[in-house]
Structures are given as structure tokens and as C-alpha cells.
C-alpha positions as CSV (number, residue, x, y, z in Angstrom):
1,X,114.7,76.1,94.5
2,X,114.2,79.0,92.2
3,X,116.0,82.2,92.5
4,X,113.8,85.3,91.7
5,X,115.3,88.4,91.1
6,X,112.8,91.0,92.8
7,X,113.3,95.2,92.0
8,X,112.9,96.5,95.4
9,X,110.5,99.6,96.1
10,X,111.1,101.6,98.9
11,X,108.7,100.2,101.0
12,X,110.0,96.7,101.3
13,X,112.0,97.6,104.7
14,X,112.4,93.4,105.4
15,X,114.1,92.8,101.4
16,X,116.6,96.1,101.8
17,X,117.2,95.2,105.0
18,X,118.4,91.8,104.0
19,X,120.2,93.3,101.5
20,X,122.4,95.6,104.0
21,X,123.0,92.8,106.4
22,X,124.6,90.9,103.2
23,X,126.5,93.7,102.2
24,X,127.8,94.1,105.8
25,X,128.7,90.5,105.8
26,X,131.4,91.6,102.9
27,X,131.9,95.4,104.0
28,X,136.0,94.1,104.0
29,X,135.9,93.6,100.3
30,X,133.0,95.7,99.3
31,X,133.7,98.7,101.3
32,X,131.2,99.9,104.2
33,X,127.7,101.4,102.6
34,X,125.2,102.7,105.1
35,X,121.7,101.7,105.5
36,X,120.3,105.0,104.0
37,X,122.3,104.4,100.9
38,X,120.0,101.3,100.1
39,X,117.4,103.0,100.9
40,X,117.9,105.8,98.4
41,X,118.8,103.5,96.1
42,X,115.5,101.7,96.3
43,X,113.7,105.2,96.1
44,X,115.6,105.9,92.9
45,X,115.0,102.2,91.3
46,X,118.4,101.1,91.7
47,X,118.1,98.2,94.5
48,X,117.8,94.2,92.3
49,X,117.9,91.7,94.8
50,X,118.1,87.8,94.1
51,X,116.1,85.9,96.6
52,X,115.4,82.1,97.2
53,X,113.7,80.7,99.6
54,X,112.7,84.1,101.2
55,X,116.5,84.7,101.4
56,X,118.2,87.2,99.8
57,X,121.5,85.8,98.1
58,X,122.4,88.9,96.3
59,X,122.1,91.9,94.5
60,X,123.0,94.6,92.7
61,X,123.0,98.3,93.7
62,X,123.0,101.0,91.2
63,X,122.4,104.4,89.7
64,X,121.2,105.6,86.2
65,X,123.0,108.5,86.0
66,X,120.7,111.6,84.2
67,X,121.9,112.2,81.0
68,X,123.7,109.5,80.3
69,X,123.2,105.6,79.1
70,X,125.7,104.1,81.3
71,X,125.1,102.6,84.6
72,X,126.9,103.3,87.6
73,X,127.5,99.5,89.9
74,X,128.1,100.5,93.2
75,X,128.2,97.4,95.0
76,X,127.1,93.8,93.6
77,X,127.1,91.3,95.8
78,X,126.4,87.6,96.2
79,X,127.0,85.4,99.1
80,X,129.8,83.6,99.5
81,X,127.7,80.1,99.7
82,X,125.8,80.7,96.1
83,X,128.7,81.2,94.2
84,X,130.2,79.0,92.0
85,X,133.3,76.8,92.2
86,X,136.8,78.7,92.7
87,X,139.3,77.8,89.7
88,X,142.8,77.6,91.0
């Protein structure tokens, strides 16, 4: 199955709330980010999702800081089941 990776407008309510129910899912190692927080970051442009199979699997919440050309991650996340084989 192909995984799209899908920028996420503010008024795709089912996509960013997929996205906080994955983040919740990992709130112990991501640290607890409330549902308004995605949504702002959608308004602003900074929600990237990875979907497949109408799923989200992950994505990537950020800012674009004004005035500068760095990028600020906040949370990237991508469930535990798409993720690649752990090296001992």
C-alpha cells in the first residue's frame, strides 16, 4: 500500500484528529500536546501527516519561525507498528 504524505489544512477535522489520537498514543515519550495545538499548527501550515490506507501513521508538526530559515520540530511521530526494525 502506498503511503501519501498529505499537508493538512485546517478544515480537515477527521486527518488532525487522527493525528492527536497518535500523538496521545506516545504522549509518555513525546510529551502531552493539546488538541488546539494541532489545530493552530494546521492553520499556520505546519501539520504533514503520512497516511495509508486512510490511516494516519505519522507526521510531523512544525513551525516556520518569522525571520528565520530554520524550522522548529515539535513533535514527529510515527507509530510504533510502521517503523523499522530495532538494531540491538
Amino acid at each position: 500500500m502506498a503511503i501519501k504524505l498529505v499537508s493538512v489544512l485546517p478544515a480537515q477535522d477527521e486527518l488532525i484528529d487522527k493525528a492527536v489520537s497518535l500523538g496521545d498514543r506516545y504522549a509518555k515519550t513525546l510529551g502531552l500536546l493539546t488538541p488546539p495545538a494541532y489545530r493552530k499548527a494546521a492553520e499556520d501550515g505546519g501539520l504533514l501527516v503520512a497516511v495509508e490506507a486512510d490511516e494516519v501513521i505519522g507526521y510531523a508538526l512544525f513551525g516556520l519561525p518569522k525571520g528565520s530559515a530554520h524550522i522548529r520540530l515539535a513533535h514527529l511521530c510515527v507509530a510504533e507498528e510502521q517503523r523499522g526494525p530495532k538494531l540491538d
